[in-house]
C-alpha positions in Angstrom: 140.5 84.4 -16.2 142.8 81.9 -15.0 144.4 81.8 -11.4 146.8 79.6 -10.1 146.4 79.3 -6.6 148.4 77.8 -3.3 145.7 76.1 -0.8 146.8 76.1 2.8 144.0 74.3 5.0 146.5 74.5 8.1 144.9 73.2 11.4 141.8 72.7 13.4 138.8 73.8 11.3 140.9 75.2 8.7 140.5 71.9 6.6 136.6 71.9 6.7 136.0 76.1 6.1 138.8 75.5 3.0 136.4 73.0 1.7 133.4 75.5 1.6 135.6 78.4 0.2 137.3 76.3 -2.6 133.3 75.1 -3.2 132.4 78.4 -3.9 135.3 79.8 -6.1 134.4 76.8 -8.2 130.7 78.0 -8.2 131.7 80.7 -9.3 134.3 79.6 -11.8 131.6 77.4 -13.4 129.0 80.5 -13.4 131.5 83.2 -15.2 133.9 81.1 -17.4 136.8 81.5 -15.2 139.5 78.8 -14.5 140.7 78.4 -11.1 143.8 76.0 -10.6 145.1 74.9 -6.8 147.9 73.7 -5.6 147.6 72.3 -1.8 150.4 72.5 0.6 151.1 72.0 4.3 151.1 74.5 7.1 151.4 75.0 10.5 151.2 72.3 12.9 150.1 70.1 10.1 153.5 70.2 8.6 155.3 70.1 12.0 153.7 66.8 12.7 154.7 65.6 9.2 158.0 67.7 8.2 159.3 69.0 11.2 158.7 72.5 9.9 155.6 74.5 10.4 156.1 76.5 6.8 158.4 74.4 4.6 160.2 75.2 1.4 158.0 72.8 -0.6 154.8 75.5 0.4 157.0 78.2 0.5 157.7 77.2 -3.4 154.1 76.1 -4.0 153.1 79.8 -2.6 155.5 81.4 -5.1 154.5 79.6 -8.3 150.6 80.7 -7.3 149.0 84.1 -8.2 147.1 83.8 -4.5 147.4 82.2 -1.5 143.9 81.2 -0.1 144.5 80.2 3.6 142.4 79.1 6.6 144.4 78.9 10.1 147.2 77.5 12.2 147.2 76.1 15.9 146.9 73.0 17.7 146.2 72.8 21.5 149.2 70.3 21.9 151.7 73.9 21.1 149.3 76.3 22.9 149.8 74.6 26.1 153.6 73.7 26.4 155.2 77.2 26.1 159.0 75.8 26.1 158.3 74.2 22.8 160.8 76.1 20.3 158.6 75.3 17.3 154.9 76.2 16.8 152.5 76.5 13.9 151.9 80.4 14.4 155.8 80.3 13.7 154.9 79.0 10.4 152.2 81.9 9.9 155.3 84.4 10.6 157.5 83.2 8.3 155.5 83.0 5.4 154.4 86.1 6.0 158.0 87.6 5.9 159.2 85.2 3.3 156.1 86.0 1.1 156.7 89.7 1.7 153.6 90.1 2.9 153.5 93.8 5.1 149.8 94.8 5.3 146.8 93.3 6.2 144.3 94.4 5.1 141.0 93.2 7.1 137.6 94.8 6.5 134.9 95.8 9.3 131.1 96.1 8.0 127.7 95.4 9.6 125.0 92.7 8.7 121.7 94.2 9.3 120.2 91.2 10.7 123.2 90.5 13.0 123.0 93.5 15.1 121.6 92.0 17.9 124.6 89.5 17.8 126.7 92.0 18.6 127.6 93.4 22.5 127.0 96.8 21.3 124.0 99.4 20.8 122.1 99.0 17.1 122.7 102.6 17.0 126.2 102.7 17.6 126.5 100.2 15.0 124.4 100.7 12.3 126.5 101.4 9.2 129.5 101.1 10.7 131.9 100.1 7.8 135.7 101.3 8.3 139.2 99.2 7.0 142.0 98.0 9.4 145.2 98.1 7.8 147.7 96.3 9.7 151.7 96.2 9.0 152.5 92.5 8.8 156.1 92.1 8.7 157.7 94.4 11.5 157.8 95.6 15.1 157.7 93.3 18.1 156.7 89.9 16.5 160.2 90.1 14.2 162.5 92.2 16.2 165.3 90.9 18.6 164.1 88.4 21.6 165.6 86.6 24.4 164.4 84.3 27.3 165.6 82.8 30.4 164.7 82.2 34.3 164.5 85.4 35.0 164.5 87.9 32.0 162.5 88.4 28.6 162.6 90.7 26.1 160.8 91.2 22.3 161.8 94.0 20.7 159.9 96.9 19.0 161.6 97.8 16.1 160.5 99.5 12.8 162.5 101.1 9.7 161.4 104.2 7.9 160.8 102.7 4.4 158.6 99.8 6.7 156.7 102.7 7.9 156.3 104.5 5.0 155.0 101.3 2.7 152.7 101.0 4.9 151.2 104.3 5.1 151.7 105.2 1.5 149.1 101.7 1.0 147.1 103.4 3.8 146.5 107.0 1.9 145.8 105.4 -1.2 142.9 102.9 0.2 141.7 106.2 1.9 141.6 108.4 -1.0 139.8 105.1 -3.1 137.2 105.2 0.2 135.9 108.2 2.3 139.3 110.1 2.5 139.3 109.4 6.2 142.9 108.1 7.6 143.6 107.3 11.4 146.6 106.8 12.4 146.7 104.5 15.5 150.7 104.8 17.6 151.4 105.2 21.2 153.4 107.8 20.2 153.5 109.2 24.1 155.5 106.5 25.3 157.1 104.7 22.5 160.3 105.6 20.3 158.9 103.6 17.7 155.7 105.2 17.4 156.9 109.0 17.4 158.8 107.6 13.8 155.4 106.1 12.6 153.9 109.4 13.5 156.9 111.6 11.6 156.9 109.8 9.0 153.1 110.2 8.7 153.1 114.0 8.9 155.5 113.9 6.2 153.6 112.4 3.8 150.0 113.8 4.5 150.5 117.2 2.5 151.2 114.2 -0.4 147.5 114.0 0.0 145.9 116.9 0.9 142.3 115.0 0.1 142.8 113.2 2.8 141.3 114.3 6.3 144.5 112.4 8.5 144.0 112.3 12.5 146.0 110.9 14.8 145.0 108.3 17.9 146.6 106.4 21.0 146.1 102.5 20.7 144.2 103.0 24.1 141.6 106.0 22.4 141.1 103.7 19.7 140.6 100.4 21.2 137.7 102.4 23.0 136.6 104.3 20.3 136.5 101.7 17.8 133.2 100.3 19.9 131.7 103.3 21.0 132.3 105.4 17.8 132.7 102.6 15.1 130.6 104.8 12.7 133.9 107.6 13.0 136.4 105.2 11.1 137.0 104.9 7.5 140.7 103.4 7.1 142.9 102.8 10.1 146.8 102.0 9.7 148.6 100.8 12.7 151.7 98.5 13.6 152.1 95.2 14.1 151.1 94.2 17.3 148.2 96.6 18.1 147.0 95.7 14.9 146.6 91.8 15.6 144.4 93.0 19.0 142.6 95.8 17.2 141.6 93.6 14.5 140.0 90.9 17.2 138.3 93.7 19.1 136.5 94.4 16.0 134.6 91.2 15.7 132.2 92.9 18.8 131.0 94.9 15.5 130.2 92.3 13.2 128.7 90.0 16.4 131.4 87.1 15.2 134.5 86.5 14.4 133.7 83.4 12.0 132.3 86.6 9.6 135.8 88.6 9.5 137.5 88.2 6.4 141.5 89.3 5.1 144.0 90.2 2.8 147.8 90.2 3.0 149.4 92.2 0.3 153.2 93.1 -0.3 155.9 92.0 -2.1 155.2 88.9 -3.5 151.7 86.5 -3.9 149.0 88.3 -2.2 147.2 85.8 0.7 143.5 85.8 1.6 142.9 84.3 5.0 139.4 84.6 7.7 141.0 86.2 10.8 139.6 83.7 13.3 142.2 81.1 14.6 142.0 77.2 14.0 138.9 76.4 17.1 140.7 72.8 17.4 138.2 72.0 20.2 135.6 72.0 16.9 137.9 70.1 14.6 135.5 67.8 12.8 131.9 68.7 14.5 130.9 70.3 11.3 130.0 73.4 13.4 132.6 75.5 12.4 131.2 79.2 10.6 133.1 79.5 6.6 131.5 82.3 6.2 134.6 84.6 6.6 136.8 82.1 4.6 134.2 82.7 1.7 134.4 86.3 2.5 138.0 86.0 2.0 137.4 84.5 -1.1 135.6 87.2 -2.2 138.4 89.2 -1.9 140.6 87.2 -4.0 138.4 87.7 -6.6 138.0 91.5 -6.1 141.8 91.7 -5.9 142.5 90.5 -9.5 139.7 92.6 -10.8 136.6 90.0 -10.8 134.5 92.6 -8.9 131.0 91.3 -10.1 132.5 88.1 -9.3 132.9 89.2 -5.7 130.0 91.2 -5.5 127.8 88.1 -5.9 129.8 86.3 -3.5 128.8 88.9 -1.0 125.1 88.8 -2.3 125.0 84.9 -1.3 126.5 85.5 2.2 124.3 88.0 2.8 121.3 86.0 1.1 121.9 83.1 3.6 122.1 85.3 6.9 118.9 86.8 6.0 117.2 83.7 5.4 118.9 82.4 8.9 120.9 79.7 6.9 123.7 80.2 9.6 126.1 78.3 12.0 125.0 77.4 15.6 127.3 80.6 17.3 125.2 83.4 15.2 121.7 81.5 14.8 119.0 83.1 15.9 116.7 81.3 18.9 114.9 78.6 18.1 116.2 78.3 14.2 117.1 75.7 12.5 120.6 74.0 13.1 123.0 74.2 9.9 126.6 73.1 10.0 129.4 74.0 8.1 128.6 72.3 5.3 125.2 72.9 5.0 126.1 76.8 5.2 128.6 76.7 2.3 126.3 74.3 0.2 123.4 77.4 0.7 125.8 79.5 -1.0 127.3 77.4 -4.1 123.6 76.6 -5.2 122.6 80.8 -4.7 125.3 81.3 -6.8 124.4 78.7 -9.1 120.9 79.7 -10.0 121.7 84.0 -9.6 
């Protein structure tokens, strides 16, 4: 097969965890007779610092000509800490995400035997534990109306019925490929907006009467997802519960340097690790690419290279056991391995498989 595909290294340790995932696709491009093609282009505070724009039309144009995006993070310490500033990198991430149509997330949750004890939780609560958070992408309060001043601020929840429905329609159909398990996560007791996701749902689930569909507050699930993590097989939520779902979830895999993504939707579909830029690490060579891998993985699965992705799995999951790993998830007195180090362990696995 031959792919065409945008590179977007972005900030912080995005530029060194894009290096180990472009490595491996390569590996693995070599291994099955596969031709991968990239295309880099600037992002985030990156491109403010040499554009002025945190997502210009040269990526946005680079992105479109690709069949993937494969991204790493946006954020730089100078934007974080001067909230006046009008233009940020994560404005970047925003706008390609509604340019590129890109309305669900999809981000996977899934357990690695030998980091349990990583995690904050009980082995037994989360042994086996493997569920899907689909997130919507392109709506609610991170696109709707906002103002600012002295006194007064306002962002504004708002979502459509055909953004609703996209969503959920993506969210039965990953269920029914799955355990035919769907959660709906709303605050449907206080919000307007959430009572329509929650219509709108009901509508739809006699569509699919497979599916077992219940129905949780974003406060029952933010609990439940770590003392029941076992109980999940494909949550949909909106936008902004998602994003803080999603991080809560890295207390089940013990990091979040081993959380990998997928945005799908109207146009190229984008595969990004859901861990920010860590500029404080920027160029310690310290930095976990495990999830960017991961998110490689995905890539490949998406266009149908499933034994491709499978063995990418098999490597990452070959180098954990063998404690080939990243100072934040190493075990006690093991061996130190950097970034590099880590993603080299899993080109030459793939190599000789």
């Amino acid at each position: 097969m031959k792919l065409k595909i945008a590179v977007l290294p972005g900030d912080g340790i995005g530029p060194e965890i894009m290096k180990q995932g472009i490595a491996v696709l390569d590996a693995i491009a070599k291994k099955c007779g596969h031709q991968f093609e990239y295309e880099e282009a600037l992002v985030g505070a990156t491109a403010i610092e040499a554009v002025g724009d945190p997502y210009p039309d040269a990526t946005h144009d680079i992105c479109m000509r690709a069949d993937a995006v494969f991204f790493a993070a946006v954020g730089d310490l100078k934007y974080d800490n001067n909230p006046t500033l009008k233009i940020r990198p994560e404005t970047g991430l925003l706008a390609m995400r509604k340019k590129l149509g890109l309305y669900a997330n999809v981000r996977p949750v899934a357990t690695f035997d030998c980091l349990l004890h990583k995690s904050p939780l009980k082995d037994e609560l989360l042994r086996g534990a493997d569920f899907i958070v689909l997130r919507e992408l392109t709506g609610g309060m991170y696109f709707g109306e906002k103002y600012q001043d002295n006194d007064k601020a306002y962002d504004t929840d708002i979502y459509t019925r055909p953004e609703i429905e996209r969503i959920l329609k993506l969210a039965f159909e990953m269920a029914m490929g799955r355990r035919k398990h769907l959660t709906v996560v709303d605050k449907a007791n206080v919000l307007a907006s959430s009572r329509l996701w929650r219509q709108i749902a009901k509508e739809m689930e006699p569509q699919y009467p497979e599916v077992t569909t219940d129905y949780m507050f974003i406060d029952n699930a933010s609990m439940r997802v770590l003392t029941e993590p076992r109980f999940f097989d494909v949550i949909v939520t909106e936008n902004t519960f998602g994003d803080i779902l999603t991080d809560e979830t890295s207390c089940i895999t013990g990091s979040m340097g081993l959380q990998p993504s997928s945005s799908l939707g109207e146009h190229t579909p984008l595969f990004e690790p859901v861990h920010g830029s860590w500029p404080q690490a920027q160029g310690q060579n310290i930095a976990n690419p495990l999830a960017q891998i991961l998110s490689a993985a995905m890539l490949l699965e998406h266009f149908g290279l499933i034994r491709e992705g499978a063995l990418v799995r098999e490597a990452v999951t070959a180098s954990l056991d063998a404690n080939v790993r990243t100072p934040e998830i190493q075990v006690e007195g093991g061996k130190k391995y950097g970034t590099t180090e880590v993603g080299q362990w899993i080109v030459d696995y793939i190599e000789k498989a």
